[in-house]
Residue frames relative to the residue before (quaternion, step in Angstrom):
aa qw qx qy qz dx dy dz
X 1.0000 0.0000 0.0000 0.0000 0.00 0.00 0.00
X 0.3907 0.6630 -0.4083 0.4910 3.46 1.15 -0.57
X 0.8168 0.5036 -0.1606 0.2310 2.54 -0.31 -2.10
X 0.7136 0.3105 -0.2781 0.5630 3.26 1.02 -1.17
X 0.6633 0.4635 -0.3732 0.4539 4.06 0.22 0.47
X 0.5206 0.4826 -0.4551 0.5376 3.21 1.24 0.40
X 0.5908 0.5689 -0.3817 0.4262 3.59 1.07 -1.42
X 0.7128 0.4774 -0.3622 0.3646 3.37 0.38 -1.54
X 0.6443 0.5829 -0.4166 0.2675 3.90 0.57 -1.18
X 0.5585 0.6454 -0.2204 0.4722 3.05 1.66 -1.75
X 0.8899 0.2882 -0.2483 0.2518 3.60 0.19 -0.40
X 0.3715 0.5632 -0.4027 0.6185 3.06 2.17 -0.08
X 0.8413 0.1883 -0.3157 0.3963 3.62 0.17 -0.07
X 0.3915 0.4680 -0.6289 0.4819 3.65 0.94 1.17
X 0.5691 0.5931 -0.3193 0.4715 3.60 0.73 -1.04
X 0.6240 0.5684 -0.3246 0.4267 3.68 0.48 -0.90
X 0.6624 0.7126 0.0137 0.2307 3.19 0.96 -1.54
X 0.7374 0.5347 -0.0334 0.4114 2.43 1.77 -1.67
X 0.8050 0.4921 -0.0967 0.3169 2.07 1.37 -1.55
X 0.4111 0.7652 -0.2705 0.4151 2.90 2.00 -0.70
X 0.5896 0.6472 -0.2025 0.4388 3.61 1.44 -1.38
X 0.7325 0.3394 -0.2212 0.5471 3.26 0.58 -1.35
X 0.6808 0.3868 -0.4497 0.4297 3.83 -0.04 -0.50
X 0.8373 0.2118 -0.3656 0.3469 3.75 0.91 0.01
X 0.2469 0.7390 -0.4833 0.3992 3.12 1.16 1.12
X 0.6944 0.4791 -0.1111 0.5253 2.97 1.29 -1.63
X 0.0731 -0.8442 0.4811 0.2248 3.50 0.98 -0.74
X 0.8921 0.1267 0.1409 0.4101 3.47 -1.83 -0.71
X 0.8590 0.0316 0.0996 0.5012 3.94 0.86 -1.41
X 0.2075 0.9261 -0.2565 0.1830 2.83 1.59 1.14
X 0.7375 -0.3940 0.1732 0.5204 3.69 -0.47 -0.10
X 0.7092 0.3469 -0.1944 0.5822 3.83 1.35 -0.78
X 0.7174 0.4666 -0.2608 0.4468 3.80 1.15 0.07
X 0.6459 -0.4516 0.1929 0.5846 3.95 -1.04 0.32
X 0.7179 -0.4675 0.4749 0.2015 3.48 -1.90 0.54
X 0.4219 -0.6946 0.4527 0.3669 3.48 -0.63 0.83
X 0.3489 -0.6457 0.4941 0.4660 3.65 -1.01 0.69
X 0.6816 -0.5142 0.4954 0.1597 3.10 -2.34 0.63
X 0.2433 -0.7531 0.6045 0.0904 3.75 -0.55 0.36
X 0.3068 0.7366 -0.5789 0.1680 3.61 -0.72 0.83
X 0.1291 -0.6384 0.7572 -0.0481 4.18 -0.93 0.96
X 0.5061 -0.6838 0.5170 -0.0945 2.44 -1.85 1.60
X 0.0685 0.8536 -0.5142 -0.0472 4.14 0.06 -0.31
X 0.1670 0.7345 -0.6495 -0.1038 3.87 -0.44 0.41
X 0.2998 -0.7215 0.5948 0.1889 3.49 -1.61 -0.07
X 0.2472 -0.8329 0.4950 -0.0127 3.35 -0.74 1.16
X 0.1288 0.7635 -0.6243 -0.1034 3.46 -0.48 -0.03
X 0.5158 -0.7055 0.4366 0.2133 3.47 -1.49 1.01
X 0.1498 -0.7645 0.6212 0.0851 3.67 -0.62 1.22
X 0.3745 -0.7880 0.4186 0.2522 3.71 -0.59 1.31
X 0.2794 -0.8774 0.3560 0.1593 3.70 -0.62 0.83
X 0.4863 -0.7028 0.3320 0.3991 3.14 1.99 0.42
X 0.4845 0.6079 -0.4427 0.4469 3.74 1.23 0.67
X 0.0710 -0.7846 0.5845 0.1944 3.73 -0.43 0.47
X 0.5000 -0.5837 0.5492 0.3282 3.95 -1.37 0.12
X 0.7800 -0.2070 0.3959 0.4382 3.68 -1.62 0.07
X 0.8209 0.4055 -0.0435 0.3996 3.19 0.40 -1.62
X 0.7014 -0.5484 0.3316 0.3119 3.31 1.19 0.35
X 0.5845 0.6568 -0.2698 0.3928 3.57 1.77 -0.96
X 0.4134 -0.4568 0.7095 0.3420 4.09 -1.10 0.85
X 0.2482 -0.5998 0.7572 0.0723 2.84 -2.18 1.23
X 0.4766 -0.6919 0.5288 0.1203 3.53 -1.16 0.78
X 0.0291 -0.7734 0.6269 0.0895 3.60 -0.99 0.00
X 0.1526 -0.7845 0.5636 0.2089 3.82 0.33 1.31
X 0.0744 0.6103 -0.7886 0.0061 3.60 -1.44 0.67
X 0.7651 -0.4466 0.3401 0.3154 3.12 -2.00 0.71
X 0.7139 -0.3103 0.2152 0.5897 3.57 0.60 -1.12
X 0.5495 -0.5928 0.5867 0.0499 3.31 -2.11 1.16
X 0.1054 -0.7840 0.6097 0.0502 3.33 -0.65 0.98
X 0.7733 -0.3054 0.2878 0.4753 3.50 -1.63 -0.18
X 0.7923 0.4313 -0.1873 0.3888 3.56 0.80 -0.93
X 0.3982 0.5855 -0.4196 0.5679 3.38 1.82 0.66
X 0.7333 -0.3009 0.4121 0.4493 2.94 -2.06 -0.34
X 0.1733 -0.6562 0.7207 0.1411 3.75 -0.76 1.06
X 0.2724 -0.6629 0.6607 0.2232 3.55 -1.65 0.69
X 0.6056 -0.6414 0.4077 0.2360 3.24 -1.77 -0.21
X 0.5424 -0.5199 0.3793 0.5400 3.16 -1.00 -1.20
X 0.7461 0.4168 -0.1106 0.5074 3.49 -0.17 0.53
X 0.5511 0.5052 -0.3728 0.5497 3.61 1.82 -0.07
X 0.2609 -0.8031 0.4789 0.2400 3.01 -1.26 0.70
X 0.5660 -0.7325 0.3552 0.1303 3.58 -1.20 0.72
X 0.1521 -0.7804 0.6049 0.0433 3.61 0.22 0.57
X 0.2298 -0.6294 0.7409 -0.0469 3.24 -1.92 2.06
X 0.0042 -0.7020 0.7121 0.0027 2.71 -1.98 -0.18
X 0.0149 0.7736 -0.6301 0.0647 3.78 -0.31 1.47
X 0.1518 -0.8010 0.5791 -0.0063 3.41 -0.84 0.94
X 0.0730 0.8299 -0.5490 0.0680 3.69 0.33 0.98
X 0.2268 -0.7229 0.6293 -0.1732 3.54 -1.36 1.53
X 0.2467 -0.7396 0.6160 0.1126 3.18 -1.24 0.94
X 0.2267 -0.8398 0.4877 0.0744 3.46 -0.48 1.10
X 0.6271 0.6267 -0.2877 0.3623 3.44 1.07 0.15
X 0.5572 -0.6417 0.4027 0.3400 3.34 -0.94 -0.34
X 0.5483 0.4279 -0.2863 0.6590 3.69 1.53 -0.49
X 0.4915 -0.5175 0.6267 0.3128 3.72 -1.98 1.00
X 0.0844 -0.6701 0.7231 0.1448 3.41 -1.75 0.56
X 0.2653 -0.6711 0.6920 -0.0199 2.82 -1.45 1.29
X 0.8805 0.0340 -0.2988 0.3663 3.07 -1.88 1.13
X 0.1040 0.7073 -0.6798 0.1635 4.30 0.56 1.46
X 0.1277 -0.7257 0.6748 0.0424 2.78 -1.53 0.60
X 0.0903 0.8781 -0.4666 -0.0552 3.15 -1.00 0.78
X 0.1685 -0.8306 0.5283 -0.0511 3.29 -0.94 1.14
X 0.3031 -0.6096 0.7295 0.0666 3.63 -1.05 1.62
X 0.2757 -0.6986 0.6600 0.0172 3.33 -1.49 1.56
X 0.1113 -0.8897 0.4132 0.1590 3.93 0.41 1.31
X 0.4400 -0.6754 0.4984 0.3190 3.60 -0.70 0.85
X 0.6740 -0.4286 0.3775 0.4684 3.40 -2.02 0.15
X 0.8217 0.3222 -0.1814 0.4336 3.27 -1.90 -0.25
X 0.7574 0.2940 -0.3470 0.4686 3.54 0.74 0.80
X 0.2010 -0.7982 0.5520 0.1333 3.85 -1.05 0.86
X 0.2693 -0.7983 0.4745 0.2550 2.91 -1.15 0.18
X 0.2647 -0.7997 0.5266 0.1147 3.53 -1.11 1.29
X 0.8094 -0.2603 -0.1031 0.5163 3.62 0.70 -0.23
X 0.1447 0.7411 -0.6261 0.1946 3.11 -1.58 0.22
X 0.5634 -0.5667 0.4517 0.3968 3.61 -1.41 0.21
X 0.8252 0.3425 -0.3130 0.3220 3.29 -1.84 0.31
X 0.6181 -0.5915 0.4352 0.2805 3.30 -1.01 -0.05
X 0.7020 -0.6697 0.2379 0.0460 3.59 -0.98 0.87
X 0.4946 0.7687 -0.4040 -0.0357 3.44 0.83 -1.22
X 0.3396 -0.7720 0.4817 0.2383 3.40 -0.33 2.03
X 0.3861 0.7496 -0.3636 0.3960 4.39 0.96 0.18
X 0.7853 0.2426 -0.0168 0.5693 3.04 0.77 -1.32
X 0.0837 -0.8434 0.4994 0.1794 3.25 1.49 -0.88
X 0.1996 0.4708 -0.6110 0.6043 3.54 1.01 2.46
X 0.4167 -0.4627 0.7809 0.0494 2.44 -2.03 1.56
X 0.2395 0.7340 -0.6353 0.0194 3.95 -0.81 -0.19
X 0.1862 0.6801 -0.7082 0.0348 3.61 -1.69 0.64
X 0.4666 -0.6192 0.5594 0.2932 3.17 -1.46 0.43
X 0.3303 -0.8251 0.4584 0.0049 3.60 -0.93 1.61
X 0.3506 -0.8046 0.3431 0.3346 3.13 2.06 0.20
X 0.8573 -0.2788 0.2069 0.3801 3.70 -1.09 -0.63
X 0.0072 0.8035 -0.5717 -0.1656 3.62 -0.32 -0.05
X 0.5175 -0.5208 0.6140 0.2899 3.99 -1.01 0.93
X 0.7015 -0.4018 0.4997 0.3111 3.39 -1.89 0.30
X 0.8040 -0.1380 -0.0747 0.5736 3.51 -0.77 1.40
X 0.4769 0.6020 -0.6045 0.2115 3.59 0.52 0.36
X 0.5647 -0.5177 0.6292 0.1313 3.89 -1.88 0.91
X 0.0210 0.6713 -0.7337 0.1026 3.10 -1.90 0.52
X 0.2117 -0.6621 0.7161 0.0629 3.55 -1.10 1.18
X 0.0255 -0.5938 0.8016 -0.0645 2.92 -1.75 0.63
X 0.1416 0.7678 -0.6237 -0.0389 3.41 -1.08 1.18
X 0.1525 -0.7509 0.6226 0.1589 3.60 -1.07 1.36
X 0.0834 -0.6497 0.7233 0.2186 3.33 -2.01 0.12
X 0.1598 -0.6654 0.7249 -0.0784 3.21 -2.04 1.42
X 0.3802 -0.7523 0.5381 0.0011 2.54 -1.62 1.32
X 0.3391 -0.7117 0.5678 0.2371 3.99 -0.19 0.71
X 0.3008 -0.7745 0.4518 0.3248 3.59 -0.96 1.09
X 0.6238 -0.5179 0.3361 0.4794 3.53 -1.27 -0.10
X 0.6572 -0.5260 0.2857 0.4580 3.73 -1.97 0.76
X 0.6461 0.5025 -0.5349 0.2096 3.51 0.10 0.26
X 0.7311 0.5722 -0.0969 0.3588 2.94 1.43 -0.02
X 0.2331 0.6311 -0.4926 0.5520 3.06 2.85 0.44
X 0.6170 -0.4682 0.5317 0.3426 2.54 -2.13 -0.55
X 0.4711 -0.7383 0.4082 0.2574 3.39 -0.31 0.65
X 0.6360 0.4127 -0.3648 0.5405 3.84 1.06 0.29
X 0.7330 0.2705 -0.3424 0.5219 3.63 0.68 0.07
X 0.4837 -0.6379 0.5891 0.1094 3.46 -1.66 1.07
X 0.7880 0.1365 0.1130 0.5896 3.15 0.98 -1.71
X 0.1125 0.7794 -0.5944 0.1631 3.94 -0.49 0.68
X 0.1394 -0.7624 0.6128 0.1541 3.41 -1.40 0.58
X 0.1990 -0.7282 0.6401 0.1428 3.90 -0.94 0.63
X 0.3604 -0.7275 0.5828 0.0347 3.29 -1.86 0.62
X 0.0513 -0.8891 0.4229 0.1671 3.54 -0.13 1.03
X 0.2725 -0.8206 0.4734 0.1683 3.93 0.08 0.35
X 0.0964 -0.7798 0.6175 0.0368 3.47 -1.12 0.91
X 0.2471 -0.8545 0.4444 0.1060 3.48 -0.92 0.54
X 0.3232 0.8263 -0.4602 0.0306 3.72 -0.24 -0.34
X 0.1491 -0.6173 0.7534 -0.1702 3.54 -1.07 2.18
X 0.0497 0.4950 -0.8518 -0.1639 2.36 -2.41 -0.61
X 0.6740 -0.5163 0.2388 0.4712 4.17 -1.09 0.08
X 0.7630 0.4801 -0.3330 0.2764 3.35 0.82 1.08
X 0.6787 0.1864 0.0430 0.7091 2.54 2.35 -0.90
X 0.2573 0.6715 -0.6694 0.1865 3.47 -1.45 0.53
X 0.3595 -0.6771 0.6038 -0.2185 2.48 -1.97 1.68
X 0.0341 0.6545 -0.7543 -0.0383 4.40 -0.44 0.73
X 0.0468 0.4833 -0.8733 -0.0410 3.05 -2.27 0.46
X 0.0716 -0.7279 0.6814 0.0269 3.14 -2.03 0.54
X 0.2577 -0.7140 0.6491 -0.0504 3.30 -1.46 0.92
X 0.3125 -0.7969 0.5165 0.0239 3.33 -1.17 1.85
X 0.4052 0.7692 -0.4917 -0.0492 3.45 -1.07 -0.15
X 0.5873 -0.7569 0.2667 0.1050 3.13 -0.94 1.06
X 0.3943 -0.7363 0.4901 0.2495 3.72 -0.52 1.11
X 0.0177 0.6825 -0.6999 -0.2099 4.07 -1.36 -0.20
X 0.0930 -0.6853 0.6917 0.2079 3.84 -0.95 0.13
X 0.8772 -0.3831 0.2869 0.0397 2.25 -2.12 0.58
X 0.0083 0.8539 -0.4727 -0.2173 3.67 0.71 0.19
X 0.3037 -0.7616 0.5462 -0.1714 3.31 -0.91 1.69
X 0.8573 0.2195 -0.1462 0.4422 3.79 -0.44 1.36
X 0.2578 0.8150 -0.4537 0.2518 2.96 1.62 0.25
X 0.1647 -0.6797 0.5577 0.4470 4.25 -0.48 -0.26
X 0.3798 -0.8078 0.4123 0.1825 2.85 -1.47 0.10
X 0.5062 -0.7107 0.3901 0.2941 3.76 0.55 0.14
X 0.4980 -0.7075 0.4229 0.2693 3.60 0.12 2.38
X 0.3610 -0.7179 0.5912 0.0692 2.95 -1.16 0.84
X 0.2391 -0.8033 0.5001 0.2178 3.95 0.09 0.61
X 0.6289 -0.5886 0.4766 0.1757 3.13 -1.56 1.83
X 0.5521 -0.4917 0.4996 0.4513 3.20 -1.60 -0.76
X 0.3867 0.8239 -0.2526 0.3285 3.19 1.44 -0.34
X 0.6633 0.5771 -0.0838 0.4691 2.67 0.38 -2.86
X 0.7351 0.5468 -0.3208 0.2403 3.60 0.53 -1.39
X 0.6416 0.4888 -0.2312 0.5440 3.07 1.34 -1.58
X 0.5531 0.3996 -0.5775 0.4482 3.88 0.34 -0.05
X 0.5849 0.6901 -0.3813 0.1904 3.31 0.34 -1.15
X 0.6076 0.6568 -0.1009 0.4351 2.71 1.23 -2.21
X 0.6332 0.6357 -0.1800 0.4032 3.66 0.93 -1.94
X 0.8595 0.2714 -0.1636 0.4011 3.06 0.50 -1.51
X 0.4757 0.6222 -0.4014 0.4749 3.90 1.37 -0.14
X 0.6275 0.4569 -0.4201 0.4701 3.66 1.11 -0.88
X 0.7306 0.4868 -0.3516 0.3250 3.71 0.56 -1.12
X 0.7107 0.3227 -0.3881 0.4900 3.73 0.90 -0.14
X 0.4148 0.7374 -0.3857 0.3679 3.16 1.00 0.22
X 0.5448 0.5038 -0.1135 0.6607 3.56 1.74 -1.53
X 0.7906 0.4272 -0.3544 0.2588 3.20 0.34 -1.15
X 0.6159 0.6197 -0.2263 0.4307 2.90 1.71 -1.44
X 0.6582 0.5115 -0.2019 0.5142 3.84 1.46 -0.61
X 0.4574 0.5557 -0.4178 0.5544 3.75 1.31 0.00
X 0.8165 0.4385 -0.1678 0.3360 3.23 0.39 -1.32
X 0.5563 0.6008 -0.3145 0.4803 3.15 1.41 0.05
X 0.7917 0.4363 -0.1538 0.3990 3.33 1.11 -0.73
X 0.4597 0.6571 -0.4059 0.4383 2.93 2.18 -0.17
X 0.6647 0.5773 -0.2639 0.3941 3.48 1.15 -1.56
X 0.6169 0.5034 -0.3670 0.4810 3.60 1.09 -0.73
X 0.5919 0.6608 -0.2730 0.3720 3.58 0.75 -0.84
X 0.8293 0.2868 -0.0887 0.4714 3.31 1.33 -0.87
């Protein structure tokens, strides 16, 4: 009887042991306890469609929409473009160290904005630091469209796409935004423009068939 009440003690405390093992393997958010929270960040891209409204000061007002098509305002060469990335933490836990980075297309420069440039890669990139639960961030860039010698010389009408990005070593998020370029149409002829000159001939020579056209009338009547 002993014997068999030692066995039993002896295995309630391997069992003890175990179990003790596995719940701290698993720890704090383990396999029998609450779920680890989720991490997730938001990013849109905006680009500024002009609304023909001007400020006090004289300044175009903007109107950010997702993307501009062919049947929008088309920019030029030499206008400048107006962004807007708006990056958001949708979760419940703070992220630390996002980064975000706007991937600029061709035929466009950039003139301001945050972060740092590298005209190689042609990436805007800074470090957006931490963001609080559901907390936002603006970011506003401005770009410049280069000049027509510098399209492409087979397209009239084209649209480009600017991309934005924003991670960190758990999360990450792209959004893009379209809009559409027109050049300049160049070499057209034009139809001569008449002198003061040109006129008087004109004039000159309408009177002379005119006479003529009245001689000849009076010959036929004559006969």
């Amino acid at each position: 009887m002993k014997r068999l009440l030692i066995s039993l003690t002896l295995l309630a405390a391997i069992f003890s042991l175990q179990t003790s093992a596995v719940f701290a393997d698993y720890g704090q958010y383990g396999q029998y306890g609450q779920p680890s929270p989720s991490q997730s960040i938001l990013i849109d891209k905006f680009v500024g469609k002009p609304d023909g409204a001007v400020t006090k000061g004289g300044v175009a007002t903007v109107q950010y929409v997702d993307n501009l098509t062919p049947s929008d305002v088309r920019f030029k060469p030499g206008n400048e473009v107006l962004f807007r990335l708006k990056v958001k933490n949708t979760s419940s836990v703070t992220l630390s160290n996002v980064v975000v980075k706007d991937f600029v297309p061709a035929y466009v420069e950039p003139i301001e904005g945050p972060g740092t440039y590298d005209a190689n890669t042609r990436v805007i990139s800074f470090d957006a630091g931490s963001f609080a639960p559901n907390e936002e961030k603006t970011y506003d860039m401005k770009m410049q469209l280069v000049a027509q010698d510098k399209m492409p010389s087979d397209k009239g009408l084209f649209c480009l796409t600017n991309k934005g990005q924003a991670y960190n070593e758990a999360v990450s998020d792209e959004d893009t935004a379209q809009f559409c370029v027109e050049k300049e149409v160049i070499g057209v002829a034009e139809a001569p423009k008449a002198g003061p000159e040109d006129a008087m001939l004109l004039v000159g020579a309408q009177t002379i068939l005119m006479g003529i056209g009245f001689s000849l009338k009076k010959l036929a009547k004559n006969k």
